[in-house]
NUNU-826091 format. One record per residue (C-alpha): x, y negated, z; residue in three letters; residue number from 1. Coordinates in Angstrom, 1 decimal. Layout:
<atoms>
X,Y,Z,ALA,NUM;
...
</atoms>
This chain:
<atoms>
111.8,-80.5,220.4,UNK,1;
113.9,-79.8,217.6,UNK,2;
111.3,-78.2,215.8,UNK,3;
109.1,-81.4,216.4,UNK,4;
111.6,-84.0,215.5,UNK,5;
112.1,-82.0,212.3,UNK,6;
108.6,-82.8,211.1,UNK,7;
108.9,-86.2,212.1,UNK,8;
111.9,-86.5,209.9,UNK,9;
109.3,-84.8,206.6,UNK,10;
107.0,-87.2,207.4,UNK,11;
109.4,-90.3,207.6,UNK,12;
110.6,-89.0,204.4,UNK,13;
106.9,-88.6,203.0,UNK,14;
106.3,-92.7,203.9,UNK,15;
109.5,-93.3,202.0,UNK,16;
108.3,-91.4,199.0,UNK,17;
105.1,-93.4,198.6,UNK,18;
106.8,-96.6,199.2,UNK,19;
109.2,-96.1,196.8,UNK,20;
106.4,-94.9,194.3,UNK,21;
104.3,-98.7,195.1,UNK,22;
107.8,-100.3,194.6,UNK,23;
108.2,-98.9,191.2,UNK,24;
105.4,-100.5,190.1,UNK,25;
106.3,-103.8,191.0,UNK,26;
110.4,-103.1,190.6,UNK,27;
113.4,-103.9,193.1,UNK,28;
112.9,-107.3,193.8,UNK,29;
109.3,-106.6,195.5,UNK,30;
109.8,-103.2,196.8,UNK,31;
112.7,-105.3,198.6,UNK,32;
110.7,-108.2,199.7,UNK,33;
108.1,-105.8,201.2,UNK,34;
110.7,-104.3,203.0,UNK,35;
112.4,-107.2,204.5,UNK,36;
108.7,-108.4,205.7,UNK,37;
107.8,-105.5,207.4,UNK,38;
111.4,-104.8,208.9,UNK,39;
111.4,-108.6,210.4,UNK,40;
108.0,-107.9,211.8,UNK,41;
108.8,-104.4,213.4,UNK,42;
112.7,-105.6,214.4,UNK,43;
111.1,-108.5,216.5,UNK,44;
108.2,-106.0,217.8,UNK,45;
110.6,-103.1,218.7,UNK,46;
113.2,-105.4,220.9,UNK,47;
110.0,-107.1,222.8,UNK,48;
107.2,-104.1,222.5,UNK,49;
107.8,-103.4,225.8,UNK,50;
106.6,-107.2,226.9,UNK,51;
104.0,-107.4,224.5,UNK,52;
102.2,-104.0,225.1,UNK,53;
102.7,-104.7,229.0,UNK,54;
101.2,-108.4,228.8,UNK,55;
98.8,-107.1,226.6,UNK,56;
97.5,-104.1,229.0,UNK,57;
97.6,-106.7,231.5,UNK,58;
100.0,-104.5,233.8,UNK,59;
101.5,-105.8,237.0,UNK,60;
105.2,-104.5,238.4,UNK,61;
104.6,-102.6,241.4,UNK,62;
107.8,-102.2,244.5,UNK,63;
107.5,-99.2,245.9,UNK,64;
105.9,-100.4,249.2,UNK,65;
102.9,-101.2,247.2,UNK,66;
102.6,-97.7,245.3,UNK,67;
104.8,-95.4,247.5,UNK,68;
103.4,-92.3,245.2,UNK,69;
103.5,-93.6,241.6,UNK,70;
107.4,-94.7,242.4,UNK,71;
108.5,-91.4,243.9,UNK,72;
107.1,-89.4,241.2,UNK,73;
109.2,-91.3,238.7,UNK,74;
112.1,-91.5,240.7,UNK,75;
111.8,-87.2,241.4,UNK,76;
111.4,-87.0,237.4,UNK,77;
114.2,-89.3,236.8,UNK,78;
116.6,-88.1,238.5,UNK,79;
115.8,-84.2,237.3,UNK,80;
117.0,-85.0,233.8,UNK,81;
119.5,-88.2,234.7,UNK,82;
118.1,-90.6,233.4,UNK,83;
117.8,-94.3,234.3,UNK,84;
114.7,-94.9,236.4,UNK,85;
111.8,-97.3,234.4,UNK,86;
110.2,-99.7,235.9,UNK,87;
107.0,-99.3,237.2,UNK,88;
103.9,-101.1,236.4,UNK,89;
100.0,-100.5,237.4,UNK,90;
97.2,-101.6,235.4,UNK,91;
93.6,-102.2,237.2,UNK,92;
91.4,-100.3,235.2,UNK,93;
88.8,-97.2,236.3,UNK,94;
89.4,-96.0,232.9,UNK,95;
92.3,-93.1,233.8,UNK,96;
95.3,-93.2,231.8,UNK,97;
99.1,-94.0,231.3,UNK,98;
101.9,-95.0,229.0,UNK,99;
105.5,-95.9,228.4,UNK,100;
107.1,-98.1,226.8,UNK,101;
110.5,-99.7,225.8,UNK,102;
113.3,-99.4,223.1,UNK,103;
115.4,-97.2,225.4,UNK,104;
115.9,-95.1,228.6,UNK,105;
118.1,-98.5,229.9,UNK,106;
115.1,-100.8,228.5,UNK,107;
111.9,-98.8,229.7,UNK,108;
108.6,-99.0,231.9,UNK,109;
105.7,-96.4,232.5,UNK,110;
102.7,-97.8,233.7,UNK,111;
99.4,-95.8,235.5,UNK,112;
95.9,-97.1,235.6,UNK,113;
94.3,-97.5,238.9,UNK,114;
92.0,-95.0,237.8,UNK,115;
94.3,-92.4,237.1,UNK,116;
95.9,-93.0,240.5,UNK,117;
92.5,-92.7,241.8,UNK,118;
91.5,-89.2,240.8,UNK,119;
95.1,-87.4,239.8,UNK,120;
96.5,-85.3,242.7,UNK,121;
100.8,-85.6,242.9,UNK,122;
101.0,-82.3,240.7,UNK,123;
99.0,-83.9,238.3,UNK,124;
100.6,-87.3,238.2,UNK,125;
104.2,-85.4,237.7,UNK,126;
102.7,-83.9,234.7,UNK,127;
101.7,-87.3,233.4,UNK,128;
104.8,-89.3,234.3,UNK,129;
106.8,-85.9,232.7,UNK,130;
105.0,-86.3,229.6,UNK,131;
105.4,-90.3,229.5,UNK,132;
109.5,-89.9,230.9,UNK,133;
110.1,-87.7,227.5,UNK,134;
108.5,-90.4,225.1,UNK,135;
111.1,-92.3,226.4,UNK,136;
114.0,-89.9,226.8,UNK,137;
113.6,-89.3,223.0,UNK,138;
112.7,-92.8,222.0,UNK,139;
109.7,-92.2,220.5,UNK,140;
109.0,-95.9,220.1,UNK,141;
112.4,-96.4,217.7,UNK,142;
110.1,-93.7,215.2,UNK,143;
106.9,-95.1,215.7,UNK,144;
108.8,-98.7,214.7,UNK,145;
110.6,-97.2,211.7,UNK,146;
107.5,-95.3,210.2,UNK,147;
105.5,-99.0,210.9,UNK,148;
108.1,-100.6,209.4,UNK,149;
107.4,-98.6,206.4,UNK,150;
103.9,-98.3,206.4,UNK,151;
104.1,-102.4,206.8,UNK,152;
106.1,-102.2,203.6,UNK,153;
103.6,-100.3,201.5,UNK,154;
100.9,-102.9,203.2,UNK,155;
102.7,-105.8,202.3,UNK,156;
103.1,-104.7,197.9,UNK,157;
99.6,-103.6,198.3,UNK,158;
98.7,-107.3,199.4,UNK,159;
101.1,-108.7,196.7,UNK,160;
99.2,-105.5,193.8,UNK,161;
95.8,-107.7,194.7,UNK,162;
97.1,-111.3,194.5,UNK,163;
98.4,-110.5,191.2,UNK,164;
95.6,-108.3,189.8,UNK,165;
93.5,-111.1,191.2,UNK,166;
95.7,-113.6,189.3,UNK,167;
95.9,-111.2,186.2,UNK,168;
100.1,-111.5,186.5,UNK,169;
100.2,-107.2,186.0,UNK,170;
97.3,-106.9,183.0,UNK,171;
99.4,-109.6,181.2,UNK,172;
102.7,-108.0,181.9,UNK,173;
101.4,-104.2,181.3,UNK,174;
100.1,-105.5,177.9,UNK,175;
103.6,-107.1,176.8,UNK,176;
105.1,-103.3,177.4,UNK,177;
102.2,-101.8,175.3,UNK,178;
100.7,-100.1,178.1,UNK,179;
97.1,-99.3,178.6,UNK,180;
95.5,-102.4,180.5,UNK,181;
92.5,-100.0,182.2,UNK,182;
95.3,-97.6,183.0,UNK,183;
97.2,-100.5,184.7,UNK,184;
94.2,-101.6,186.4,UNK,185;
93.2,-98.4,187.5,UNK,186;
96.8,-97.9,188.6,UNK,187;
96.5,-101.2,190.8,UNK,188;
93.6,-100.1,192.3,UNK,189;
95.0,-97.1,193.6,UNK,190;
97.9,-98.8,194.9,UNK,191;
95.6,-101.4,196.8,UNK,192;
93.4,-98.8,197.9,UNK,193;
94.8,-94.8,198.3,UNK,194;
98.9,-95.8,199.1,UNK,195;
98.2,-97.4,202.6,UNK,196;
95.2,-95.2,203.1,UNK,197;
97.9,-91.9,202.5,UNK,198;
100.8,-94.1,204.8,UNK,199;
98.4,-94.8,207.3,UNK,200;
97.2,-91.0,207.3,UNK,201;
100.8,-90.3,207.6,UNK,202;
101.8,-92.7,210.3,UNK,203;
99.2,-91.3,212.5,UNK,204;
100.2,-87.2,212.1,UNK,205;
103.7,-88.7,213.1,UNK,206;
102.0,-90.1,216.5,UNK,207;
100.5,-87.0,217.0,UNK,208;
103.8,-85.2,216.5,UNK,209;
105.3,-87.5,218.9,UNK,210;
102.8,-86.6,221.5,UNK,211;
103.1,-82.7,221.0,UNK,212;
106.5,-82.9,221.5,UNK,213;
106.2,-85.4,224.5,UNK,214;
104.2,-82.4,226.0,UNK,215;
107.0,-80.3,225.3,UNK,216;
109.8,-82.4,226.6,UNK,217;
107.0,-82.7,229.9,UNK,218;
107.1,-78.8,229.8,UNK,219;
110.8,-77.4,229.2,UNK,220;
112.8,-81.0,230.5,UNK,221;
110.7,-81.6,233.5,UNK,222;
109.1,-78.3,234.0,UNK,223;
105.3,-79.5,234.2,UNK,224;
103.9,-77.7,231.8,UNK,225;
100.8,-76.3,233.6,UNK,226;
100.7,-79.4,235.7,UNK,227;
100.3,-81.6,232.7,UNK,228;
98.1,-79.3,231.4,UNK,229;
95.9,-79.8,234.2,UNK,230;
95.9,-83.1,234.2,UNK,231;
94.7,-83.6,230.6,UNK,232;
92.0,-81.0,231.5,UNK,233;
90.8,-83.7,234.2,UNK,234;
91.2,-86.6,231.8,UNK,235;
89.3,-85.2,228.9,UNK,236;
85.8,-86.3,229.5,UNK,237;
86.8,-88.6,232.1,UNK,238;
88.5,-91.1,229.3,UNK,239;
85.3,-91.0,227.0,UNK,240;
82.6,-91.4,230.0,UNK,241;
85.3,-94.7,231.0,UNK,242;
87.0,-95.8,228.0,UNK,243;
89.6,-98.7,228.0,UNK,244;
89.1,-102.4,226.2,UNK,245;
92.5,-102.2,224.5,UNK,246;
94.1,-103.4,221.2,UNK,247;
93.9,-100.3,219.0,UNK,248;
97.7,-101.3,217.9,UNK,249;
98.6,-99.8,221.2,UNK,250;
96.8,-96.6,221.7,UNK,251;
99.2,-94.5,220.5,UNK,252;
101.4,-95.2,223.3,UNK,253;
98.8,-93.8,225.8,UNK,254;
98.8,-89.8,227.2,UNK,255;
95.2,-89.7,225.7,UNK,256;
93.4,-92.1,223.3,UNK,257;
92.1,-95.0,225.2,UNK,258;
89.3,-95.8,222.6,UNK,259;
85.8,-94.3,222.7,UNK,260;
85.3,-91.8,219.8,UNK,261;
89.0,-91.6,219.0,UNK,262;
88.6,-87.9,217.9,UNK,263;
86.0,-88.2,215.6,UNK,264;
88.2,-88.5,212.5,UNK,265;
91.3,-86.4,213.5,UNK,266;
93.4,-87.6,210.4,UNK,267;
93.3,-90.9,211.7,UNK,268;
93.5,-90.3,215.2,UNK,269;
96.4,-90.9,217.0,UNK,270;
96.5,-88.4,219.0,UNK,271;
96.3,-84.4,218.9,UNK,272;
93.0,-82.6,220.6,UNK,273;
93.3,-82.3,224.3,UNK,274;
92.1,-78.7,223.8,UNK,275;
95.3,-77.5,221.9,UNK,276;
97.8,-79.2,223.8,UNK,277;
96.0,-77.6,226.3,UNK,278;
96.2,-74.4,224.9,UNK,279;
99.8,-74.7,223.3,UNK,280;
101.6,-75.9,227.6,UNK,281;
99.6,-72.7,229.0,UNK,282;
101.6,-70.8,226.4,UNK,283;
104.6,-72.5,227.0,UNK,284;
104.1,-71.9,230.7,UNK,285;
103.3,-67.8,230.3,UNK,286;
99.9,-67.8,231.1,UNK,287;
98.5,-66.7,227.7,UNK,288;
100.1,-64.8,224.9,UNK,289;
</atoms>
């Protein structure tokens, strides 16, 4: 994990350096109003995700006289590493998948489709829940808030680089400096354009960090490495043939993407192929080299 949240730190950092490069242009009074839009935005979504992406998936708390399985799983898993046990939540779907969700192990939930219910065995569903357990255990949703809390930033001084191109507020200003109006054009352009196509990029190799290393926290924490492995072997194919009707804000949070086609374009997908994960929790557990 170490290794994992390092790279998640390079890329935070590589978010920061293109916002700070769009906020030079427009100087420290908009770099700061960006900033103070998109932290209001993600501070409001990061204390009530956990609602919103559960209302939203239209999950339903379950006791565990209703799903006697799905609630001893997560209690087994919980108590392996001490942490506080989730809630638990089902949503009826046939599409087969899971997520978690919440600001912290004290302030969490995982919730299971009825299809994966329907067609995981209990080693399988361990692997899962492992997987989900260790987003949480290593609040993955506190990075995925502060690296869309930037990319919202860059979003929000691209938005204001149009308005003012559109109004010509930067062509007049770039001309009272003596600077070259097409270079200041062209400079807008890219701004509007390549900055929150490159933070977005960014953004999603973070989520697909996160999800490497929520394999590996499944793996060495919870020691389900081959299990999980298994179960993503099931669930690839099985996702695409029954995709989910989600909003594509949310994807990320699931074990695989719920969106038909989601790893057509891997730089934007938000999630790593189910082929090297594959690969890379059969390594972990010994069986190749």
């Amino acid at each position: 994990m170490a290794g994992i949240n390092i790279r998640t730190v390079l890329l935070l950092g590589v978010l920061s350096a293109i916002l700070i490069g769009v906020g030079s242009i427009f100087g420290v009074a908009g770099l700061i109003v960006g900033l103070a839009l998109a932290f209001l935005m993600n501070f409001v979504s990061y204390f009530f995700s956990d609602k919103l992406v559960l209302a939203m998936s239209h999950a339903h708390q379950v006791t565990p006289d209703e799903q006697p399985l799905l609630h001893s799983v997560v209690s087994e898993l919980s108590a392996k590493v001490g942490m506080p046990k989730p809630k638990v939540y089902v949503v009826n779907n046939d599409s087969p998948n899971a997520f978690a969700t919440g600001r912290n192990p004290k302030h969490a939930a995982v919730a299971a489709t009825t299809g994966i219910l329907r067609i995981m065995n209990r080693d399988q569903l361990s692997g899962v829940l492992a997987h989900e357990l260790s987003h949480v255990r290593h609040r993955d949703t506190l990075w995925m808030v502060m690296a869309a809390t930037v990319v919202g930033a860059i979003g929000y001084l691209a938005m204001i680089a149009q308005f003012g191109m559109l109004l010509g507020g930067f062509g007049g200003s770039g001309n009272r400096r003596g600077g070259n109006g097409t270079a200041g054009l062209i400079g807008l352009v890219a701004v509007m354009i390549l900055a929150p196509l490159a933070a977005t990029m960014v953004q999603m190799a973070m989520s697909r960090q996160r999800e490497y290393g929520a394999d590996e926290g499944g793996a060495k924490e919870f020691g389900k490495p081959l299990e999980l492995a298994s179960a993503l072997e099931t669930l690839d194919g099985a996702v695409r043939q029954k995709p989910m009707n989600v909003n594509p804000a949310t994807a990320h949070l699931f074990i695989v993407n719920p969106l038909k086609g989601g790893d057509v374009m891997s730089l934007f997908s938000t999630h790593p192929p189910i082929q090297e994960r594959v690969r890379r929790l059969r390594r972990m557990a010994g069986v190749i080299a």
